[in-house]
N, C-alpha and C positions, 0 to 999 in steps of 0.2 A: 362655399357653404356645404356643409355634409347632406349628405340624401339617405334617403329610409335602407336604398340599395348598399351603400357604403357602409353605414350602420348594421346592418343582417349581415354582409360579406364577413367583418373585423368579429363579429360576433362569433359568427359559425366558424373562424377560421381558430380565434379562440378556444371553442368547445370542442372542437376534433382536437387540439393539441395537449390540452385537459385531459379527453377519455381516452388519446393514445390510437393504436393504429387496431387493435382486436376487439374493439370495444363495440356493441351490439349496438344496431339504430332501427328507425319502426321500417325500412327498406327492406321489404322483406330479402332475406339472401343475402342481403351485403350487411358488412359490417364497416365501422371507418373510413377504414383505409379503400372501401371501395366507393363510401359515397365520396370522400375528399378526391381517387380518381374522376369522379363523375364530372366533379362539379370544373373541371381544370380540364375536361376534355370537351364540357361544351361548353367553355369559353376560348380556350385554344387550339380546338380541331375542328371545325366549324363543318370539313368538306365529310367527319365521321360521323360527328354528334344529329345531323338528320337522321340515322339510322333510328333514333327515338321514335319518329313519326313515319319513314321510307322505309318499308322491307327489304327492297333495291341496297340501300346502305347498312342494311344489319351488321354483314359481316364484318365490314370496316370497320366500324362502333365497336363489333368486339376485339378486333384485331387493338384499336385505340387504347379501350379502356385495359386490354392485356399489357400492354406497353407502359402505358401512366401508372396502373397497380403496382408493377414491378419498379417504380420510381422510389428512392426514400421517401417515408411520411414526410419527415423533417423539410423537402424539398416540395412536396403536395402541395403543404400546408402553407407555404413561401409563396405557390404560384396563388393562390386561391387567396393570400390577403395582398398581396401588390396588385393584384388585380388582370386583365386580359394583359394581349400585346400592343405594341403600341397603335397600329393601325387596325383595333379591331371596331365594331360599332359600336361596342360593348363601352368603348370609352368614354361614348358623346354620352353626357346625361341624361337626354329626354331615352335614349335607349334602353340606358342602363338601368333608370328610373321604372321603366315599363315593363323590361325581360326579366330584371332580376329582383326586383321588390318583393313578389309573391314567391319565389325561387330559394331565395335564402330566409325568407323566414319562415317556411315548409322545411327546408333541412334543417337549420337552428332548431326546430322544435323534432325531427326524426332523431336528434342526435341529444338532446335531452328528455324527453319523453322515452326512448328506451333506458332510462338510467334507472332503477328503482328507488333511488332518494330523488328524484326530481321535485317541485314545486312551481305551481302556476308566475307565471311572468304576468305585471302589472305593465299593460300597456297603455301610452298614453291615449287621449279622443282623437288627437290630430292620425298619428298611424292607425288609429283603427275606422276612423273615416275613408282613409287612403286607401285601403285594404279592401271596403266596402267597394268605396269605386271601381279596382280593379274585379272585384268580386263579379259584379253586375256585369261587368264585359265579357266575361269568359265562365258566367256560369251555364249559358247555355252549350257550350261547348263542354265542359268538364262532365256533366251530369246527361248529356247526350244516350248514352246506355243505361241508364239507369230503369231498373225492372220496376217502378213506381212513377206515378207524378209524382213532383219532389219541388217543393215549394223553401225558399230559405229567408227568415226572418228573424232581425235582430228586434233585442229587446227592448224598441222604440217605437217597432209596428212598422218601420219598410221592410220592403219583399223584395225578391226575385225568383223569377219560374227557373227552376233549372230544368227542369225536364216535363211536359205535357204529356197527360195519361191518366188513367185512373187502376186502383183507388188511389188518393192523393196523401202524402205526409209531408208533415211541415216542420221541420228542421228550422228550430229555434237556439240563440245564441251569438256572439258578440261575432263582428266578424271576421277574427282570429282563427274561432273555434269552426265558424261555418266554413271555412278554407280548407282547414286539415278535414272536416268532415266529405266536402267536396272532394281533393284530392286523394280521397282513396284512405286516410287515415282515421277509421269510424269508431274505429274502441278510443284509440287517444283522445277524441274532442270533446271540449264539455261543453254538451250541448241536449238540448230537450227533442225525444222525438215525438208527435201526435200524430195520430191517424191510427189504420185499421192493424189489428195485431201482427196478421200475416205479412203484411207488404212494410211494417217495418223492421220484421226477422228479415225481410227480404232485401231490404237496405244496407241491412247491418251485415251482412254476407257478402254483398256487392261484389266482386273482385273487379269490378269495370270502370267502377268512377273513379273521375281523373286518365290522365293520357296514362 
């Protein structure tokens, strides 16, 4: 049976080979061919790709993703729809299900939302259920820095706190859009913001939310 992971992988590996290897994405600094290194180096360099979240690992991370960019697209794009190696954890489902669901459909949309002809993707209820749930798990960690309390509601009246504080906004929207809003992508989402003037210019500047 396909998963939401497998479906965003084939998608985004898709749309990088579409826009080509110089093609702009919302990453700020990278283009293409550097999100498609990314995405191939942490699934295949596992002991570099903590440099994400380890200072300790930074420089491996760069040393990595120097390595991978200098790879043909054509061969990026290869690694990133066949998917990890074979013994990675990346393969077992419930894994792959959990790391990468929110993963590639954050890049799927960095790699189409920077395109100026883009148009809204009609998602079904079931993935944006699924989204929601991952949402709730890791909103308090993504929205952690955030210079506001920062409250996230879809258009159905559930919530989640991502961040506690005052004054408070409340970031309204499907939970698609409340995703890329979270993860740092706030011009791209379409999504409602309320609360006090100042703190959500202060939102919208954020450079913190998301890892």
């Amino acid at each position: 049976m396909s998963t939401f992971a497998k479906r965003e992988r084939l998608l985004l590996a898709d749309l990088l080979e579409t826009a080509g290897p110089e093609a702009p994405t919302l990453c700020e600094g990278w283009q293409t061919r550097d999100l498609a290194a990314h995405v191939a180096v942490r699934e295949r360099r596992p002991d570099a790709a903590g440099g994400l979240l380890i200072k300790q690992l930074a420089s491996r991370l760069d040393k990595a993703m120097e390595e991978f960019t200098a790879k043909p697209y054509e061969e990026l794009i290869q690694l990133i729809r066949t998917g990890p190696p074979r013994f990675s954890p990346f393969n077992l489902k419930q894994i792959d299900e959990a790391s990468n669901t929110i993963e590639f459909y954050v890049h799927t949309e960095d790699v189409r939302r920077a395109q100026p002809d883009w148009t809204p993707r009609e998602l079904d209820p079931v993935f944006q259920d699924a989204l929601w749930t991952r949402l709730e798990r890791t909103a308090r960690l993504m929205g952690r820095s955030a210079p506001t309390g920062l409250v996230l509601r879809r258009p159905d009246g559930q919530t989640a706190v991502a961040h506690r504080g005052a004054p408070v906004v409340t970031v309204t929207g499907e939970p698609s859009e409340l995703l890329l809003f979270l993860y740092g992508r706030q011009e791209a989402a379409g999504v409602e913001l309320d609360g006090d003037k100042d703190a959500i210019a202060k939102l919208h500047e954020a450079k913190e939310l998301g890892i």
